[in-house]
TIVO-2410 file (N, C-alpha, C; in nm, 3 decimals):
# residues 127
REC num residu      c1      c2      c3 atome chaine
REC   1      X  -0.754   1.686  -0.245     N      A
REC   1      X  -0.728   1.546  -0.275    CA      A
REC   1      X  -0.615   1.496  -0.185     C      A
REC   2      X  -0.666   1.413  -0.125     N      A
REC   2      X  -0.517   1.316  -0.040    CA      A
REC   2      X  -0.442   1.241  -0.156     C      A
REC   3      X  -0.300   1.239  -0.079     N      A
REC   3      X  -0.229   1.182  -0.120    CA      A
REC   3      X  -0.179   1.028  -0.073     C      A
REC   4      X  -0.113   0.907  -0.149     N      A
REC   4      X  -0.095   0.797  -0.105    CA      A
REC   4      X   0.030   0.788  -0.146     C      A
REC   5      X   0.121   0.755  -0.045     N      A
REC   5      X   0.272   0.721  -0.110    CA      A
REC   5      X   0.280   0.564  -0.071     C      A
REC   6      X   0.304   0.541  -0.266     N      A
REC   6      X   0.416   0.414  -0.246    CA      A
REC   6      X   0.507   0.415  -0.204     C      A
REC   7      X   0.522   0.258  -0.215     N      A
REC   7      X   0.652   0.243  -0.132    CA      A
REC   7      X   0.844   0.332  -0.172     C      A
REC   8      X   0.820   0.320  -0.275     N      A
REC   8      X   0.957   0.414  -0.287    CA      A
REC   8      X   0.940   0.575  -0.236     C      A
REC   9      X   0.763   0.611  -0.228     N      A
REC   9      X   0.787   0.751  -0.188    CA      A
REC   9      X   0.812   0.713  -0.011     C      A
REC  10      X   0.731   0.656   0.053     N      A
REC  10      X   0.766   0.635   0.172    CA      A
REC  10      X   0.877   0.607   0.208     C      A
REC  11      X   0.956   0.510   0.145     N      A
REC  11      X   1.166   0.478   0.128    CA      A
REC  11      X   1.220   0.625   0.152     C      A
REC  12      X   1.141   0.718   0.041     N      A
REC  12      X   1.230   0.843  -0.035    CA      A
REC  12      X   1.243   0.954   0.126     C      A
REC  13      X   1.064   0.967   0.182     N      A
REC  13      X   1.057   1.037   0.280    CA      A
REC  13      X   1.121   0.978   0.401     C      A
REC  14      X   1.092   0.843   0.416     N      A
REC  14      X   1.192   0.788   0.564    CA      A
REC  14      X   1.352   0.856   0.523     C      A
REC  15      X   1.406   0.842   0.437     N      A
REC  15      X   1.536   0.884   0.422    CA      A
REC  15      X   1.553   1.053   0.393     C      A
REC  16      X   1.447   1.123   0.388     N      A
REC  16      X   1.463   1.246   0.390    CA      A
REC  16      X   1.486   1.323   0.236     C      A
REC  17      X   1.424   1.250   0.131     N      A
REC  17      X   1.450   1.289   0.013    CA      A
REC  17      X   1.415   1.498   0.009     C      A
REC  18      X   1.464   1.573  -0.020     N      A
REC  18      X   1.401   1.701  -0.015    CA      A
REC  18      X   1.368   1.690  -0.162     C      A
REC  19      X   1.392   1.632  -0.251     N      A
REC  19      X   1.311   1.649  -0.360    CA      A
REC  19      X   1.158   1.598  -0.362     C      A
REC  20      X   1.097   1.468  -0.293     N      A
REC  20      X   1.002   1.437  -0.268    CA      A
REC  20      X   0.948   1.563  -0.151     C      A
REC  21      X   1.046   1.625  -0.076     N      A
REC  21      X   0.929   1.676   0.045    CA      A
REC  21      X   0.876   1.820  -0.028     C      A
REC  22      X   0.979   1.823  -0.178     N      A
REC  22      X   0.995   1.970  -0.194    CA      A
REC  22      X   0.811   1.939  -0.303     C      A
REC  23      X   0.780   1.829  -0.322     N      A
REC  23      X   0.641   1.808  -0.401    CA      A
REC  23      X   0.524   1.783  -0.303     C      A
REC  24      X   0.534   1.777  -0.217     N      A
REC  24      X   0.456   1.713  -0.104    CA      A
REC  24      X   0.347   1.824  -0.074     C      A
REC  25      X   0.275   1.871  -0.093     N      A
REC  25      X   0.213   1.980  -0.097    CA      A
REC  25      X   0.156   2.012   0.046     C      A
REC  26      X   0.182   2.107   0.118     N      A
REC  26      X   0.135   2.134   0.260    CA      A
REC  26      X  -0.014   2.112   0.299     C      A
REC  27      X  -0.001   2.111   0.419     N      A
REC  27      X  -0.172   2.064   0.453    CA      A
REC  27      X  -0.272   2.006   0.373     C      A
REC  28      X  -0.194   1.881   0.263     N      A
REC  28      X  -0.254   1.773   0.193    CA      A
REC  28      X  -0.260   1.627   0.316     C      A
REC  29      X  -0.352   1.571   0.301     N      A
REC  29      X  -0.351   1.486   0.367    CA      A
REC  29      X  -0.296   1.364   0.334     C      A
REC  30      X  -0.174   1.291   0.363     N      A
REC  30      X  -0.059   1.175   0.337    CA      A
REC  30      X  -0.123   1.055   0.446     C      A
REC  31      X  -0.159   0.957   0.336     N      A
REC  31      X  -0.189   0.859   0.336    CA      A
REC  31      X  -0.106   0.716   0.316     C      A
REC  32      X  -0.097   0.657   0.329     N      A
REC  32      X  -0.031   0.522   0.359    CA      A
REC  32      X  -0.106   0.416   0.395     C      A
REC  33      X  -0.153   0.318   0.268     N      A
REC  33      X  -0.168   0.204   0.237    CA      A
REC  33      X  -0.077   0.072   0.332     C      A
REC  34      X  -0.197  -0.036   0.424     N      A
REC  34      X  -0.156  -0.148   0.469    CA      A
REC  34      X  -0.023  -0.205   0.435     C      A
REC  35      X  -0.070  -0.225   0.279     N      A
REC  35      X   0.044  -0.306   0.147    CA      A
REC  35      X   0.163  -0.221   0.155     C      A
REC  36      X   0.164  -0.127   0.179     N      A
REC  36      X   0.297  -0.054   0.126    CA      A
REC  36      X   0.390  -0.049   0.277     C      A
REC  37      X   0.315  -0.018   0.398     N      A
REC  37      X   0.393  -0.038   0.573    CA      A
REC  37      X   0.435  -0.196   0.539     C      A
REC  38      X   0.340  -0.279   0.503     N      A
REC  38      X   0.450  -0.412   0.505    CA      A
REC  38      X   0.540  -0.426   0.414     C      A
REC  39      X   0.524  -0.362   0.290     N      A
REC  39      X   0.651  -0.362   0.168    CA      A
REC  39      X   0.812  -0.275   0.259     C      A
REC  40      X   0.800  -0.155   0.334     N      A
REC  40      X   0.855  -0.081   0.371    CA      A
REC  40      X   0.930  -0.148   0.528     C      A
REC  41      X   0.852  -0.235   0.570     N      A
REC  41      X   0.878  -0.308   0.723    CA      A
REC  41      X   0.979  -0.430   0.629     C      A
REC  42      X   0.929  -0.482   0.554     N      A
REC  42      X   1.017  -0.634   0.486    CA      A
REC  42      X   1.158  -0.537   0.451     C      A
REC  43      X   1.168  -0.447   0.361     N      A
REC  43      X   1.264  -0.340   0.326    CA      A
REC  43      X   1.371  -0.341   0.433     C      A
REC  44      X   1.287  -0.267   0.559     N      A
REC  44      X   1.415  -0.267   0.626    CA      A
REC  44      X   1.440  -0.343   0.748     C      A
REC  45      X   1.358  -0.433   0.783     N      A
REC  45      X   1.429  -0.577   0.837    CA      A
REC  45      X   1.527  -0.653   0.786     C      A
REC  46      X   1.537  -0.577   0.677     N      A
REC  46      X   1.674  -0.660   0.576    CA      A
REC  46      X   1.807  -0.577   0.573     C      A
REC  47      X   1.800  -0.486   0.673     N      A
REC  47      X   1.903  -0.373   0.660    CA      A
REC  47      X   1.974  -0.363   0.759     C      A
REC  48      X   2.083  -0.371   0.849     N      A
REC  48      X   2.180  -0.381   0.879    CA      A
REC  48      X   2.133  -0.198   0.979     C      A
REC  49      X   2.130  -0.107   0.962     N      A
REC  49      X   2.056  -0.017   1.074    CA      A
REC  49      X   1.951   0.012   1.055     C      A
REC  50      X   1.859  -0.153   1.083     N      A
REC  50      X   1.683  -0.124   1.090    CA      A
REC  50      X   1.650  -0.047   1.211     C      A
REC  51      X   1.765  -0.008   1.337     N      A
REC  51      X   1.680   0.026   1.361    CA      A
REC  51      X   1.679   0.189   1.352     C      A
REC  52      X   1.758   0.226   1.326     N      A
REC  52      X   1.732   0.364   1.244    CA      A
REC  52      X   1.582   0.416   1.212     C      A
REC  53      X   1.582   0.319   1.108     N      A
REC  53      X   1.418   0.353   1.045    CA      A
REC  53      X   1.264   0.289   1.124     C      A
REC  54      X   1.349   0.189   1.190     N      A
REC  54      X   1.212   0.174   1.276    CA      A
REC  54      X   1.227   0.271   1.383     C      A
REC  55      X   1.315   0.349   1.440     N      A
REC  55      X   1.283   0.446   1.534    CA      A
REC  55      X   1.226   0.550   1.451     C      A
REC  56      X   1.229   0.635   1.338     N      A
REC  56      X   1.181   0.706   1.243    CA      A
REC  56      X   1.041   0.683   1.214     C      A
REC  57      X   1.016   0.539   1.234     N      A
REC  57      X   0.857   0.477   1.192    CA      A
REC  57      X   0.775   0.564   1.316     C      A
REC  58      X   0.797   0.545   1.438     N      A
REC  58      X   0.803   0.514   1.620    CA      A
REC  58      X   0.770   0.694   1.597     C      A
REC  59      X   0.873   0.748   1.537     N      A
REC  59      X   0.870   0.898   1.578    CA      A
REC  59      X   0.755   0.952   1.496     C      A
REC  60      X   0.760   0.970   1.366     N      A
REC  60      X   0.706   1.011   1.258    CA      A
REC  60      X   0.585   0.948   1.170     C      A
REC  61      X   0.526   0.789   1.216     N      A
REC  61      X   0.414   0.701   1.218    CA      A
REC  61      X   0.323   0.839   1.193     C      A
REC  62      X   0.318   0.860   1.301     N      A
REC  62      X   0.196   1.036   1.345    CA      A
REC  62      X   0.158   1.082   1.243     C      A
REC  63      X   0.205   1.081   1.121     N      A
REC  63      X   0.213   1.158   0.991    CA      A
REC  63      X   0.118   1.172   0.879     C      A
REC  64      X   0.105   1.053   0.906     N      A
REC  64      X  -0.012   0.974   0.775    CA      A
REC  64      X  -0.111   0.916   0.886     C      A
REC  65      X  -0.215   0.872   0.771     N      A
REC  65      X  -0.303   0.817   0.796    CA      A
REC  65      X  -0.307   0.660   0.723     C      A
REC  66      X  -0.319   0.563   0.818     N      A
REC  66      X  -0.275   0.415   0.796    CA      A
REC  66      X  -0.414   0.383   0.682     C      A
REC  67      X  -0.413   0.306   0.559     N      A
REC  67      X  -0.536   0.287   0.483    CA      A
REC  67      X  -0.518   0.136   0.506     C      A
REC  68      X  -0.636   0.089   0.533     N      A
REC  68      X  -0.739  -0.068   0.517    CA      A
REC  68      X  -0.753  -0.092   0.391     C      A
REC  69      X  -0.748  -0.220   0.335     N      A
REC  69      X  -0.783  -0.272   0.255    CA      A
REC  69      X  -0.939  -0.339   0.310     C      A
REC  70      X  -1.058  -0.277   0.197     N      A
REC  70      X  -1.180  -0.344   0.300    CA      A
REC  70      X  -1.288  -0.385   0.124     C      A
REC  71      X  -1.394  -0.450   0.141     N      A
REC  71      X  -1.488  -0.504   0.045    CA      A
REC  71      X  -1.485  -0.404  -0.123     C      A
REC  72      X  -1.459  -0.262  -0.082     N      A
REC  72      X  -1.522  -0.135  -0.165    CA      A
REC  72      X  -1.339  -0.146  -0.227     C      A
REC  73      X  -1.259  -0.124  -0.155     N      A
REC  73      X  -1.134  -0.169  -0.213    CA      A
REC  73      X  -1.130  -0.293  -0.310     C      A
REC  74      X  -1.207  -0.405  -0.287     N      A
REC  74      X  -1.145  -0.552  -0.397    CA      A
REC  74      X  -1.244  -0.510  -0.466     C      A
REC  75      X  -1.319  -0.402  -0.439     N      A
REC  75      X  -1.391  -0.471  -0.609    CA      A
REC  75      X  -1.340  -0.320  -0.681     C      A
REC  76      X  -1.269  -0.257  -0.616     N      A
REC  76      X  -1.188  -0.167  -0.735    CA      A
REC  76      X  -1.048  -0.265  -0.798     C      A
REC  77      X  -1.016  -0.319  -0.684     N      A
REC  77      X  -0.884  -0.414  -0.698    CA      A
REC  77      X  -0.941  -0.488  -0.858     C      A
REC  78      X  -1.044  -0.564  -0.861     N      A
REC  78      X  -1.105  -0.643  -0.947    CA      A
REC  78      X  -1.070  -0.562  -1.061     C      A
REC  79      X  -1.178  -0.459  -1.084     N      A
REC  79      X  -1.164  -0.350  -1.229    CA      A
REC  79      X  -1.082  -0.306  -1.250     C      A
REC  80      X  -1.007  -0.245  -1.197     N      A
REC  80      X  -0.873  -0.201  -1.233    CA      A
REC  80      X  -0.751  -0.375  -1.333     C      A
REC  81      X  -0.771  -0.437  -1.230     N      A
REC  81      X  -0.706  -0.583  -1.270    CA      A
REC  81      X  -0.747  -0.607  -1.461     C      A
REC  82      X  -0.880  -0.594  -1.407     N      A
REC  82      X  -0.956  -0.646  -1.546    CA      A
REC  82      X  -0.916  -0.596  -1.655     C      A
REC  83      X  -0.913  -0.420  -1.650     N      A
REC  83      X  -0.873  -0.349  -1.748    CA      A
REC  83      X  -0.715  -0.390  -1.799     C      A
REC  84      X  -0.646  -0.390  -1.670     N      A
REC  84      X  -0.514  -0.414  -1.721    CA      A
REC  84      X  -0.503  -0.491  -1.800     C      A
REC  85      X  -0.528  -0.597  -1.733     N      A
REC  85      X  -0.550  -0.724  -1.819    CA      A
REC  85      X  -0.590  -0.741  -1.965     C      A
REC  86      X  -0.732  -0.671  -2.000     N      A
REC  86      X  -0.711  -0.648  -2.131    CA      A
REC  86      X  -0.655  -0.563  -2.203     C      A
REC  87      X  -0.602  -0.498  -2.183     N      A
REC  87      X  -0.525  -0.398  -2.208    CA      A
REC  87      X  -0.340  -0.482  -2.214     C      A
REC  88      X  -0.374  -0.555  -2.154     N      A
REC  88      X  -0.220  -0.614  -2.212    CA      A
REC  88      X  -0.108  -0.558  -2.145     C      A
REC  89      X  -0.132  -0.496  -2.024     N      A
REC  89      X  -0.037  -0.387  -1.924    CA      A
REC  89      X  -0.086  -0.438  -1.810     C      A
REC  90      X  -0.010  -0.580  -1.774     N      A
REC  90      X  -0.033  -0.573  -1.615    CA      A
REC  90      X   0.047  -0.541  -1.523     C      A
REC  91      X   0.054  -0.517  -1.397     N      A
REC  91      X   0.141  -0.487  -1.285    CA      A
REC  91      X   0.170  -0.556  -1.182     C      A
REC  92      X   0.267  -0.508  -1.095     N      A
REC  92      X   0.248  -0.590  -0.934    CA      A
REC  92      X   0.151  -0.558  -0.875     C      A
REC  93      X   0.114  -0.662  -0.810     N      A
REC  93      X  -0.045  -0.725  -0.743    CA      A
REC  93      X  -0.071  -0.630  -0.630     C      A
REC  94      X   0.086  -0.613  -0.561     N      A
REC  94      X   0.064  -0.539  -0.473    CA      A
REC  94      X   0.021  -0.358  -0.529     C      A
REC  95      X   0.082  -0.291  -0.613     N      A
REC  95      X   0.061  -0.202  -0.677    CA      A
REC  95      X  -0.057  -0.202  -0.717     C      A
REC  96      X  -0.117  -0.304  -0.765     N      A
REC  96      X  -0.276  -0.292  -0.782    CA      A
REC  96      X  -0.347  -0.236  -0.660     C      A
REC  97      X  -0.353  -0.329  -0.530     N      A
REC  97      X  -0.424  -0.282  -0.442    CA      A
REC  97      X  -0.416  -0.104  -0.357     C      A
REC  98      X  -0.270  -0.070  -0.420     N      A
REC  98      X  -0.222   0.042  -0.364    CA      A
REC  98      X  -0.323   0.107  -0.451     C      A
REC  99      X  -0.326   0.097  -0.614     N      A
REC  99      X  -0.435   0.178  -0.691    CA      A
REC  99      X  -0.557   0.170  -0.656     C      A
REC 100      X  -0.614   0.065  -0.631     N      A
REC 100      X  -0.734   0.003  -0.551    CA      A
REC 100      X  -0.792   0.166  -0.477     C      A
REC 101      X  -0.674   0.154  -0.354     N      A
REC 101      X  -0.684   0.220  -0.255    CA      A
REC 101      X  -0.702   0.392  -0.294     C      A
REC 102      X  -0.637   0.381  -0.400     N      A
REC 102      X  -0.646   0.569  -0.427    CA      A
REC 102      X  -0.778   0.575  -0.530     C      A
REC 103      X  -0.796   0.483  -0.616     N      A
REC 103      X  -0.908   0.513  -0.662    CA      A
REC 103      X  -1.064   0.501  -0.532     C      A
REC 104      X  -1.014   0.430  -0.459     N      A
REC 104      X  -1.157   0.457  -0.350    CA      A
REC 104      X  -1.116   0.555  -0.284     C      A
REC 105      X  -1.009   0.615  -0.249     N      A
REC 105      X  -1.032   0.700  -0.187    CA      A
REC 105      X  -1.038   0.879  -0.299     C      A
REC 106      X  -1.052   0.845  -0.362     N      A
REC 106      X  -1.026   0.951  -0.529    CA      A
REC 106      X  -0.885   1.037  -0.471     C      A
REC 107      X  -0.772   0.968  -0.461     N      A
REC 107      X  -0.636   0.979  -0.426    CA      A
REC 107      X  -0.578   1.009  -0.524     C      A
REC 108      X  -0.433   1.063  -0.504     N      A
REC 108      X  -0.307   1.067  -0.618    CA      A
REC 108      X  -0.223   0.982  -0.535     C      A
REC 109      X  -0.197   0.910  -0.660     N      A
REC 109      X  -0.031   0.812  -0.589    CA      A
REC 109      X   0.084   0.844  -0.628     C      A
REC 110      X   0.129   0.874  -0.506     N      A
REC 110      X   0.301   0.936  -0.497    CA      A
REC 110      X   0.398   0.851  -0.534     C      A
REC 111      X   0.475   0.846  -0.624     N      A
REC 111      X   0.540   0.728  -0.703    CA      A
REC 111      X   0.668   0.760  -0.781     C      A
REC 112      X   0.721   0.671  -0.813     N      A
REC 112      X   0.851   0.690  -0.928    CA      A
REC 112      X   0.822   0.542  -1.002     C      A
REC 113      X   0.751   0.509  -1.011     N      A
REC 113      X   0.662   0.363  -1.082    CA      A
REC 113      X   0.584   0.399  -1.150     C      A
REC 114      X   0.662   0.443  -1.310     N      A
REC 114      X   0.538   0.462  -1.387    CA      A
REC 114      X   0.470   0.319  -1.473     C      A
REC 115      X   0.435   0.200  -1.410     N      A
REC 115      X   0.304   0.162  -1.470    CA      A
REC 115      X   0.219   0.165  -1.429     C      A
REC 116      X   0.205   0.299  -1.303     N      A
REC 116      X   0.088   0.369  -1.261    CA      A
REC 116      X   0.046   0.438  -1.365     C      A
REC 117      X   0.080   0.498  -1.463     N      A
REC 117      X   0.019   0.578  -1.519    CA      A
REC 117      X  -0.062   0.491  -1.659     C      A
REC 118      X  -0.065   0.340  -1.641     N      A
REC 118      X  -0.117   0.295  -1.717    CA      A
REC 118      X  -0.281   0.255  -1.692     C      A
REC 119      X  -0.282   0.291  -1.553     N      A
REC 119      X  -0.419   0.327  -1.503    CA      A
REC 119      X  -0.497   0.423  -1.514     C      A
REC 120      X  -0.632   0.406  -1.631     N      A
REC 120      X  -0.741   0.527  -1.640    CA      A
REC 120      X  -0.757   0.591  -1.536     C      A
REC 121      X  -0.733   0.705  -1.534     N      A
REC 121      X  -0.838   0.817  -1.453    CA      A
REC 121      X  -0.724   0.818  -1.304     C      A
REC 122      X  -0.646   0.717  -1.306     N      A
REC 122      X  -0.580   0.753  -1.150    CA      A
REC 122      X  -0.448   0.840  -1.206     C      A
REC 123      X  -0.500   0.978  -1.071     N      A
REC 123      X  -0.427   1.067  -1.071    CA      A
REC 123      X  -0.254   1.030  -1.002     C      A
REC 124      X  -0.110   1.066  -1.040     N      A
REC 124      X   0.006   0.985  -1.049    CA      A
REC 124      X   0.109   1.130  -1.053     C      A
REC 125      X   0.146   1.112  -0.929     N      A
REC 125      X   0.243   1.228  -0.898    CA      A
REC 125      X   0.394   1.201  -0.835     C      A
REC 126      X   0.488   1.221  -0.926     N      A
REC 126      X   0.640   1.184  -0.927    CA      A
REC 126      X   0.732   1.316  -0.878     C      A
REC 127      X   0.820   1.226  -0.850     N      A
REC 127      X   0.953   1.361  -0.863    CA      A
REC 127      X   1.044   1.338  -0.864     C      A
***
């Protein structure tokens, strides 16, 4: 199963968290969602040594594999929404499409955001 890191896991790994690298499971395949490079680009255009981390992007980009948001994505985006919705547990929009993305790709999302885990069936891995 690939893995998808949100944006705080991608924050956690640009900055070198060893508790995130110490979960990261070897020769799993790390994935990275559209939504989450622009959550992570807005992040640190706002930071005072962006370019730190955009040279880190430049070096270490290589890493993951960049995910599309495409047709088979919105209509998971949709169901997932729906459920929340009745369910009375909704989330950020953007966080939806990140789930979107792991449920099409039958992903785990790498996170410290648990109202991931208010999503059926998507697999949700912290540290």
């Amino acid at each position: 199963m690939a893995l998808i890191l949100d944006t705080n896991a991608l924050s956690a790994f640009a900055a070198g968290d060893r508790e995130l690298l110490r979960v990261l499971p070897p020769q799993r395949l790390i994935t990275v969602p559209a939504i989450v490079l622009g959550e992570f680009l807005f992040g640190v255009r706002q930071l005072r040594n962006r370019s730190e981390f955009e040279d880190w992007l430049v070096q270490y980009g290589g890493l993951w594999q960049l995910l599309d948001v495409n047709a088979d994505t919105a209509s998971h985006y949709a169901d997932i929404r729906l459920d929340l919705k009745r369910a009375g547990r909704p989330i950020p929009t953007n966080d939806l499409w990140i789930a979107a993305l792991a449920r099409q790709h039958q992903s785990a999302v790498v996170t410290r955001d648990r109202h991931f885990d208010n999503i059926p069936g998507l697999a949700v891995m912290s540290w």
